[in-house]
C-alpha positions as CSV (number, residue, x, y, z in Angstrom):
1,X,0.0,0.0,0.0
2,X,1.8,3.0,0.5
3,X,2.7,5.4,3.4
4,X,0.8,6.4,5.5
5,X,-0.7,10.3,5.0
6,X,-0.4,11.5,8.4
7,X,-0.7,15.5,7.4
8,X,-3.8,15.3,5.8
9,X,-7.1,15.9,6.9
10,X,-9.2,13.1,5.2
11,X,-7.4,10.4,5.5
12,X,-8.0,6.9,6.9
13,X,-5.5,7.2,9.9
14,X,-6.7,7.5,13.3
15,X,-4.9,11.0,14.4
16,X,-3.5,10.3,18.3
17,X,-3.4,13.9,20.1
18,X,-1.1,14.1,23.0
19,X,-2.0,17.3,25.4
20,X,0.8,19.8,24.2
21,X,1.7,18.0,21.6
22,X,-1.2,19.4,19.4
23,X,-0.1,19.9,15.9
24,X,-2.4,21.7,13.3
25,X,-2.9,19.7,10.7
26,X,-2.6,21.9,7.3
27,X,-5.7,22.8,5.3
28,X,-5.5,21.5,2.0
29,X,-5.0,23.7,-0.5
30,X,-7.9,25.9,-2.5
31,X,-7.8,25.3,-6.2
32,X,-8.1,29.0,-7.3
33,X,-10.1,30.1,-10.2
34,X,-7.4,31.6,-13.3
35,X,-8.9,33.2,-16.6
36,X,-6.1,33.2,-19.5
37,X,-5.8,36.5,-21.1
38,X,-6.2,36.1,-24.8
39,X,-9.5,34.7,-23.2
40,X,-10.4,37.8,-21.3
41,X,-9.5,39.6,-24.6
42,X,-11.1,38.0,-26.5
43,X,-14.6,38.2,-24.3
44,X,-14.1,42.2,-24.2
45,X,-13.2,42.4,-28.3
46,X,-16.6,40.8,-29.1
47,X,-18.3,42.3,-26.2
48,X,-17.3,45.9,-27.8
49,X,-18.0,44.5,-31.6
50,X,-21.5,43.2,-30.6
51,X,-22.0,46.9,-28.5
52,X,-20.8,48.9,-31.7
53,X,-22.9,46.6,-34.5
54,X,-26.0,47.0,-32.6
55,X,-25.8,51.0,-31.8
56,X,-24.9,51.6,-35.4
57,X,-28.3,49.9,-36.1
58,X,-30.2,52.0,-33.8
59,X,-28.6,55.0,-34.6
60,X,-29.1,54.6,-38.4
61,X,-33.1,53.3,-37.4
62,X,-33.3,56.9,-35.5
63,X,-32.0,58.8,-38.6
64,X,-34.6,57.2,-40.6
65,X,-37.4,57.2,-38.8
66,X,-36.6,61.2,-38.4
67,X,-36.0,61.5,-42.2
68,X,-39.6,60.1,-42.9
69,X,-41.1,62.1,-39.8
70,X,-39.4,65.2,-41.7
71,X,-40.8,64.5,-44.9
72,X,-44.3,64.1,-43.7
73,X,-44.1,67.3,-42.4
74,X,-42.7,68.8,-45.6
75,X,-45.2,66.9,-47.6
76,X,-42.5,64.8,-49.8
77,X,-43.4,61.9,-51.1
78,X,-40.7,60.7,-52.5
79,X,-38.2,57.8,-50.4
80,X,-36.1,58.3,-47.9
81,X,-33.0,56.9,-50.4
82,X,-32.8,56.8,-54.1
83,X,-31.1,54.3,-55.6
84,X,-29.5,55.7,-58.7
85,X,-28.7,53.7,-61.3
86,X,-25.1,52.6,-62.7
87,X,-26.0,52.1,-66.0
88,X,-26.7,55.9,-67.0
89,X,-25.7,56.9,-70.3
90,X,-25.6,60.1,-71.8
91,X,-27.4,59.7,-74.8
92,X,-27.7,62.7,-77.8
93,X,-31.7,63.8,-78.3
94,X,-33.0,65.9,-81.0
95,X,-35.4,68.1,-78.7
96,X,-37.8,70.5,-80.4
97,X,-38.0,73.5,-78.1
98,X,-40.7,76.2,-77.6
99,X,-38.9,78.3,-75.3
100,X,-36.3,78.8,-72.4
101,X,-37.3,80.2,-68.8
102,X,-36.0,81.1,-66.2
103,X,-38.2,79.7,-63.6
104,X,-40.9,76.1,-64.0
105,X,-43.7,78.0,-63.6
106,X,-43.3,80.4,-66.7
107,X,-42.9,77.8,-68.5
108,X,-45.9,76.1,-67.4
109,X,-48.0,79.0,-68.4
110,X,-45.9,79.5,-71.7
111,X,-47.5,75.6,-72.8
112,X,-49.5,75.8,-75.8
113,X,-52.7,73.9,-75.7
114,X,-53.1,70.4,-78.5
115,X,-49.4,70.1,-78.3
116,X,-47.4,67.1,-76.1
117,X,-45.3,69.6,-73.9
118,X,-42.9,69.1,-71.1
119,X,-40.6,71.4,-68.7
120,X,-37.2,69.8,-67.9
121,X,-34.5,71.5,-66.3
122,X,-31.4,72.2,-67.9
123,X,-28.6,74.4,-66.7
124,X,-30.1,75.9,-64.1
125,X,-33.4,76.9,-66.9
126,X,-36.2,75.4,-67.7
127,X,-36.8,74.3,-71.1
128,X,-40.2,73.8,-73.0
129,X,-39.9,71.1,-74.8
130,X,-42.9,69.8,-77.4
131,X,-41.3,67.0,-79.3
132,X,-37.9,64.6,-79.0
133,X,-36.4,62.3,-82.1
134,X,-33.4,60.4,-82.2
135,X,-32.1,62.5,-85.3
136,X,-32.6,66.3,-86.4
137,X,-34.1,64.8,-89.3
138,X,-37.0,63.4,-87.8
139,X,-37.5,66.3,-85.4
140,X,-37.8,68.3,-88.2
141,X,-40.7,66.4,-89.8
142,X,-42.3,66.5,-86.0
143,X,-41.6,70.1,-85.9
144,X,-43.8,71.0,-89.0
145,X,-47.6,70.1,-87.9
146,X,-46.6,72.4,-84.3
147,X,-44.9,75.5,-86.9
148,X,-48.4,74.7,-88.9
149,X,-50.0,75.8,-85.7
150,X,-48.2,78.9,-85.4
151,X,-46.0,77.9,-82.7
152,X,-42.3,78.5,-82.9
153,X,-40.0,75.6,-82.5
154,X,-36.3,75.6,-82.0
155,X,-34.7,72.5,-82.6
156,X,-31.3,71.2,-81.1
157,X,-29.3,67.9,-80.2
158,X,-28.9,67.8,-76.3
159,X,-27.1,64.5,-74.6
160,X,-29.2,63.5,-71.8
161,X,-28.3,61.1,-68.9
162,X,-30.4,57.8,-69.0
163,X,-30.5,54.4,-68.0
164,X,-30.6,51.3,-70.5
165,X,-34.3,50.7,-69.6
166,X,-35.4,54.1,-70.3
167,X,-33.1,54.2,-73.8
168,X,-35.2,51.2,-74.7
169,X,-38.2,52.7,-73.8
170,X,-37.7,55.7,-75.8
171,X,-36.9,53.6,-79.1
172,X,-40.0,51.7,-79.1
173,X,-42.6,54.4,-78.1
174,X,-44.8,56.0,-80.7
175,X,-46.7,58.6,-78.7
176,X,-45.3,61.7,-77.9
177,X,-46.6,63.0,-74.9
178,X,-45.0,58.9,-73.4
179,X,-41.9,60.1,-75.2
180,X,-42.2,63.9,-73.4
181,X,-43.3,61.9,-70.1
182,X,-40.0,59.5,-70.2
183,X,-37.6,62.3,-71.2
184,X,-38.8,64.3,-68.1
185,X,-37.6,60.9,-65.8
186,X,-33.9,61.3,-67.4
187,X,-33.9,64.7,-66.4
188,X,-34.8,64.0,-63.1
């Protein structure tokens, strides 16, 4: 068997005590509780990611809850972001124009009546626009029933920013006022 373990506590010797001769037996000894350090770092790191991630949600939740708060109170209706599409183009359009002002709402009231009009802004004007083709030829042969009206037309090639979509669009419309109405989005 072994020696016998007269020092510790537990054991399965009968402890003798002689008056005076009292001995303390010694305690045994407390396993204490050690964390490594790359643990402890590791705890705090994700403790401050996860903290960060979910206050950066909030705070962007706040800022859009106020943007739409803001915009009901202005009366916008249009969404918080826009999403503007990569695939813009400029693309050269034979515009026949009635006129150049300097603010939308003269030439709103400049827009002759039986004629497929539009304003668009360009430069910092506004620009009157009754007719688009994809060549100067064609605009001119659009331009002659709205001269026949008495109406004077300027006509002029202008590249205008547009998507794919609304390029195809554009191609394979026939009516004018869709043509005026689809312009008006590349403007925009």
């Amino acid at each position: 068997m072994g020696a016998t373990k007269w020092h510790e506590k537990n054991s399965n010797v009968l402890h003798w005590q002689i008056p005076g001769e009292e001995m303390p037996i010694p305690a045994a000894k407390k396993k204490t509780a050690f964390i490594h350090p790359a643990i402890v770092t590791g705890i705090v790191t994700l403790a401050i990611g996860i903290g960060t991630f979910f206050s950066v949600i909030m705070i962007n939740a706040v800022d859009i809850e106020k943007a739409q708060k803001q915009q009901a109170v202005n009366g916008n209706e249009r969404p918080v972001q826009e999403n503007k599409p990569t695939d813009v183009k400029d693309v050269t359009v034979a515009l026949i124009q009635g006129g150049v002002f300097s603010t939308a709402e003269a030439a709103e009231k400049a827009k002759p009546k039986n004629v497929p009009t539009t304003v668009v802004p360009s430069e910092g004007q506004f620009l009157l626009v009754l007719g688009a083709a994809s060549t100067i030829e064609a605009a001119k042969e659009l331009a002659e029933p709205i001269e026949q009206k008495g109406i004077a037309v300027y006509i002029k090639e202008l590249p205008i920013p547009m998507t794919n979509d609304i390029k195809k669009q554009l191609s394979s419309e026939k009516d004018q006022q869709n043509i005026l109405d689809l312009l008006k989005t590349a403007f925009n």
